[in-house]
C-alpha positions as a Markdown table, in Angstrom:
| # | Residue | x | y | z |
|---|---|---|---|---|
| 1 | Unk | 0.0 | 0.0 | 0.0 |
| 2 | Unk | 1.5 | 3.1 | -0.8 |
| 3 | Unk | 1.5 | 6.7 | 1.4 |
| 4 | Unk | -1.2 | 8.0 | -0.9 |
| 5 | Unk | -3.4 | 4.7 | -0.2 |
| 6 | Unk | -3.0 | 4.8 | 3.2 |
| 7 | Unk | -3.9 | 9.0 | 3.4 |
| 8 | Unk | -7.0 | 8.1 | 1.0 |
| 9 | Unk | -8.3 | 5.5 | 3.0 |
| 10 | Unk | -8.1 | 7.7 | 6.5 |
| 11 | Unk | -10.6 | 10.1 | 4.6 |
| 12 | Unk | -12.9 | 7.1 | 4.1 |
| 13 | Unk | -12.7 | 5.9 | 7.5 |
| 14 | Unk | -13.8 | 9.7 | 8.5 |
| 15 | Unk | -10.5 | 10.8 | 9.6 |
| 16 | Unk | -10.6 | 14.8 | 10.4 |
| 17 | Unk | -8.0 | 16.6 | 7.7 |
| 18 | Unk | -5.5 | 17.5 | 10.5 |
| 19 | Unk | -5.6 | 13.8 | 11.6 |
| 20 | Unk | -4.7 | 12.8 | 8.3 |
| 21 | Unk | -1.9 | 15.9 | 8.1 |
| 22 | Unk | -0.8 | 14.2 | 11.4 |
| 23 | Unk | -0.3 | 11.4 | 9.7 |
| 24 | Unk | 1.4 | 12.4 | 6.2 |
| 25 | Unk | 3.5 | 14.4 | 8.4 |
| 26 | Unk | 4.7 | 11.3 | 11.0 |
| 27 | Unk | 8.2 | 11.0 | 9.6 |
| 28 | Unk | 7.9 | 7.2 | 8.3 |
| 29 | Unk | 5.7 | 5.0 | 6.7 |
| 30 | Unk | 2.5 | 4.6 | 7.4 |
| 31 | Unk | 2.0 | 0.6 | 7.3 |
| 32 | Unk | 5.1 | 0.7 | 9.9 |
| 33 | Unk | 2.3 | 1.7 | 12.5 |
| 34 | Unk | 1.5 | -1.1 | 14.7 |
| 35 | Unk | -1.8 | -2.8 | 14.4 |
| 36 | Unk | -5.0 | -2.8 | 17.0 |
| 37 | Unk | -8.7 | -3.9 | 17.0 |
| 38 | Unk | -10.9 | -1.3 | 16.9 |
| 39 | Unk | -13.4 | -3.2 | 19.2 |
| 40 | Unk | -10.5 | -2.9 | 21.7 |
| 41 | Unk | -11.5 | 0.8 | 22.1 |
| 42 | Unk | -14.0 | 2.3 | 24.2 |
| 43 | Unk | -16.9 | 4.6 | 23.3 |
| 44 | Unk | -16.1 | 8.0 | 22.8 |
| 45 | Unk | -17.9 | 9.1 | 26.3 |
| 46 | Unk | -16.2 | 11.5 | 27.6 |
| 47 | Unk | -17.7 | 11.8 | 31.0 |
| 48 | Unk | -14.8 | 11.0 | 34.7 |
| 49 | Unk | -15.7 | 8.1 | 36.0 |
| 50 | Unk | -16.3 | 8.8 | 39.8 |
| 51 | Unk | -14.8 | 5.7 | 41.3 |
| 52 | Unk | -12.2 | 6.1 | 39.0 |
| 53 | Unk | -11.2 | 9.6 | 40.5 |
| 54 | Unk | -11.4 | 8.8 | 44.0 |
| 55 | Unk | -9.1 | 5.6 | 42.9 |
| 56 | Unk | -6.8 | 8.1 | 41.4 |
| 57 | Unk | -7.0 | 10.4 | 44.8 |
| 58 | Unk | -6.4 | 7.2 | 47.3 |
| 59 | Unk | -3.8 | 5.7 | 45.1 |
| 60 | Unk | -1.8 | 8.9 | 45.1 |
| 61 | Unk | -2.5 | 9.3 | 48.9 |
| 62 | Unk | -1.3 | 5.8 | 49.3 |
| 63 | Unk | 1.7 | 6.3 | 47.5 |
| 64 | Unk | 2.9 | 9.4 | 48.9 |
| 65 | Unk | 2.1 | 7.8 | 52.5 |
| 66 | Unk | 4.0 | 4.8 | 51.3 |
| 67 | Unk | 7.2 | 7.3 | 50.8 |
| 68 | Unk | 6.4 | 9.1 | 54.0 |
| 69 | Unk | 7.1 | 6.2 | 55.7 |
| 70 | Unk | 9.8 | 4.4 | 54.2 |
| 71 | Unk | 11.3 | 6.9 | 51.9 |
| 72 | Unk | 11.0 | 4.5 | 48.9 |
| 73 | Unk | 8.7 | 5.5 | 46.2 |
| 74 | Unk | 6.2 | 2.5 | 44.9 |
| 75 | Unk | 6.7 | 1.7 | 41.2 |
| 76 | Unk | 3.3 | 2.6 | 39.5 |
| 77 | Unk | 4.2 | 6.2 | 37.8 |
| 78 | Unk | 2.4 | 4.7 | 34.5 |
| 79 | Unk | -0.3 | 3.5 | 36.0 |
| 80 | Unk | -0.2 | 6.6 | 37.9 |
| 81 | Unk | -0.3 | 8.8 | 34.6 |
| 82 | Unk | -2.7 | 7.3 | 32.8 |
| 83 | Unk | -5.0 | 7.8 | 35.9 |
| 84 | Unk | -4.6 | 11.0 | 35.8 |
| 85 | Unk | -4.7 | 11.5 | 31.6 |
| 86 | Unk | -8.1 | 9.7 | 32.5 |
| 87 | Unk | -9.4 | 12.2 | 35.3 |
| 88 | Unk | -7.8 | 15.5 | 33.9 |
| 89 | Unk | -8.1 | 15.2 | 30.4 |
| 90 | Unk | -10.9 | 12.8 | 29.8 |
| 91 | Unk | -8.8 | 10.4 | 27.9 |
| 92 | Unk | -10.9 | 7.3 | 27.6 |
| 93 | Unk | -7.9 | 4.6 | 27.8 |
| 94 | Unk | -8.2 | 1.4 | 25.9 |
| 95 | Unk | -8.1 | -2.2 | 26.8 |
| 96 | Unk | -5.0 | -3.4 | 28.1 |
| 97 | Unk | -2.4 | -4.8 | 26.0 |
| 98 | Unk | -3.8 | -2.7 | 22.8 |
| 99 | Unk | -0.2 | -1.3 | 21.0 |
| 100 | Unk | 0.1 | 1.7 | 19.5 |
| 101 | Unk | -1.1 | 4.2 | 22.0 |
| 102 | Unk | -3.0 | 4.4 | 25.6 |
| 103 | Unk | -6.3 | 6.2 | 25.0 |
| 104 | Unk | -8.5 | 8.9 | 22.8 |
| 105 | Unk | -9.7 | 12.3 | 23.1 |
| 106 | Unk | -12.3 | 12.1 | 20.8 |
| 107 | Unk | -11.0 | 10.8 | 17.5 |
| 108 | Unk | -7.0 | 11.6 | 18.6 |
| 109 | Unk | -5.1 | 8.7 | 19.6 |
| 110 | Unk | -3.1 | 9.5 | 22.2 |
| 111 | Unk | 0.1 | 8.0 | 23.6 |
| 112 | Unk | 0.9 | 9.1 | 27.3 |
| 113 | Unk | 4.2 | 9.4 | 28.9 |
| 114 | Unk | 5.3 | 9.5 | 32.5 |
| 115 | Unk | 8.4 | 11.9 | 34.1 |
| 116 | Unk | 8.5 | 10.5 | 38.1 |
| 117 | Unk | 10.2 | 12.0 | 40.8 |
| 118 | Unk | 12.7 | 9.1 | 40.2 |
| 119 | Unk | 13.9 | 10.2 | 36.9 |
| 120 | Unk | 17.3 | 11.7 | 36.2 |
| 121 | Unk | 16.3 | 14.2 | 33.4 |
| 122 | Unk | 13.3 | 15.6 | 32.4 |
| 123 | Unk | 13.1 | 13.7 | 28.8 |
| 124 | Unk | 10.5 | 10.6 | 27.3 |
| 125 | Unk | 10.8 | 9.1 | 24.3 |
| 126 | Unk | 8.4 | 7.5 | 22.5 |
| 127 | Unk | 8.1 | 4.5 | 19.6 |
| 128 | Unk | 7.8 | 6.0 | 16.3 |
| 129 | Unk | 6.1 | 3.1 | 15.3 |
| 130 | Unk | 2.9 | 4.3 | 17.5 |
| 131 | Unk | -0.2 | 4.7 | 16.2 |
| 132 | Unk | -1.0 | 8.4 | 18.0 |
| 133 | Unk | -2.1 | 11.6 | 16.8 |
| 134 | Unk | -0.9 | 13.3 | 20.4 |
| 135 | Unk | 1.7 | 12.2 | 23.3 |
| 136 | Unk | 0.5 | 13.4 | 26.5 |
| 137 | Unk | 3.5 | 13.7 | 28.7 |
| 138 | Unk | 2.2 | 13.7 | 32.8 |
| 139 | Unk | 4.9 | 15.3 | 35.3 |
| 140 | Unk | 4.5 | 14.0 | 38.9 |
| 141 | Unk | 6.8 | 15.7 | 40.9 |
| 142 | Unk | 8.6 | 14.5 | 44.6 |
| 143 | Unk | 5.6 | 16.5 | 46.2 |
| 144 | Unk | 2.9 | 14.0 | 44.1 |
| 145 | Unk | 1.8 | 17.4 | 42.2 |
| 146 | Unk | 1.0 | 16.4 | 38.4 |
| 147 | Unk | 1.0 | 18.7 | 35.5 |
| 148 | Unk | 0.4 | 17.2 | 32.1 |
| 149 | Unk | 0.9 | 18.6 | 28.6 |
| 150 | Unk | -0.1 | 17.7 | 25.2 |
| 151 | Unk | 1.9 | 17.9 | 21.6 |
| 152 | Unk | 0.8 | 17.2 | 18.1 |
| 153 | Unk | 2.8 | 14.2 | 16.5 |
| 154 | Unk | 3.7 | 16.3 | 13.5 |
| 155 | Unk | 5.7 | 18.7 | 16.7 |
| 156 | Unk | 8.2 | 15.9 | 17.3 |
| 157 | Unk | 11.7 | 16.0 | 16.3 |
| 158 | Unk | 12.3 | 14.3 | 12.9 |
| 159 | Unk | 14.5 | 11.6 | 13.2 |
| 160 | Unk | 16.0 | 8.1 | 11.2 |
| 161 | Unk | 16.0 | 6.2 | 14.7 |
| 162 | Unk | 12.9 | 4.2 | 16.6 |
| 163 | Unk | 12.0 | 6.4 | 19.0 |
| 164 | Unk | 11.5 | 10.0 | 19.0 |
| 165 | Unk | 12.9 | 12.2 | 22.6 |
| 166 | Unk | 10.9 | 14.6 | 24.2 |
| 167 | Unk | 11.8 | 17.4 | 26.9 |
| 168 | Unk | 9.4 | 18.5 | 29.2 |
| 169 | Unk | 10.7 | 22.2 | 29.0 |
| 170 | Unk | 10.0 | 21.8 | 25.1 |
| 171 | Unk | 6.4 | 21.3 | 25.4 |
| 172 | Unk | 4.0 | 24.2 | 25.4 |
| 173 | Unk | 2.5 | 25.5 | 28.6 |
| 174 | Unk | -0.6 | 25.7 | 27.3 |
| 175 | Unk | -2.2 | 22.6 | 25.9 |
| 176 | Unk | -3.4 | 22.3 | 22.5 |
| 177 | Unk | -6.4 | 19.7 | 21.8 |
């Protein structure tokens, strides 16, 4: 299938024009994009669980207790990040195990990345191979205090390697969606 087939074929499937941009604009080619189910994905309901929040709230309580006490922080910054993708930004996530990205915002696939407390540098990278249209990068800082910004695929760094590098200082304050 060539670039042109691929683009074509987003317009069937009802693929907005800067989702399809996204894509012409993604650096390699198209069919390297990893394959998912589309029944894997959730409706596009975009209202915050409840139970899901207050999980989010007591696992972050827990967690932060947990390091209070024992000055050891528990390993769940992912899990951590996606929960809060899910609460903050209405991400609806998809099933687990689905490659290619975490969630949607609507029709944007979006791949999220985590920056803990335990991290040297303030960097992510993330598969070219992904099928996203966003990366939402979460920051949770040694005081559990989470910021989270979003970039467009087509902002990432060009590049001949598998996996593009993010800074967090390169992302835009605000967040575009």
């Amino acid at each position: 299938m060539s670039d042109w087939e691929f683009l074509h074929d987003m317009q069937n499937e009802g693929y907005s024009a800067d989702q399809i941009a996204d894509a012409a604009a993604c650096g390699y080619n198209p069919w390297e994009w990893q394959p998912f189910d589309e029944g894997d994905l959730p409706t596009a309901d975009f209202e915050i669980d409840p139970e899901i929040q207050f999980i989010f709230e007591d696992l972050v309580e827990s967690a932060q207790a947990y390091h209070d006490l024992t000055g050891r922080y528990l390993q769940i910054w992912g899990e951590l990040g996606e929960l809060y993708a899910e609460v903050k930004f209405g991400i609806k996530r998809h099933k687990p195990h689905v490659q290619g990205s975490d969630g949607k915002i609507g029709n944007d696939f979006v791949e999220i990345k985590t920056i803990s407390p335990e991290k040297s540098g303030e960097q992510v990278q993330v598969k070219r191979a992904g099928n996203f249209n966003k990366l939402l990068v979460v920051k949770i800082t040694d005081n559990f205090e989470f910021e989270g910004r979003i970039i467009r695929r087509k902002n990432l760094t060009k590049g001949e390697g598998k996996h593009a590098k993010v800074s967090w200082s390169a992302l835009p304050d605000e967040n575009e969606r």
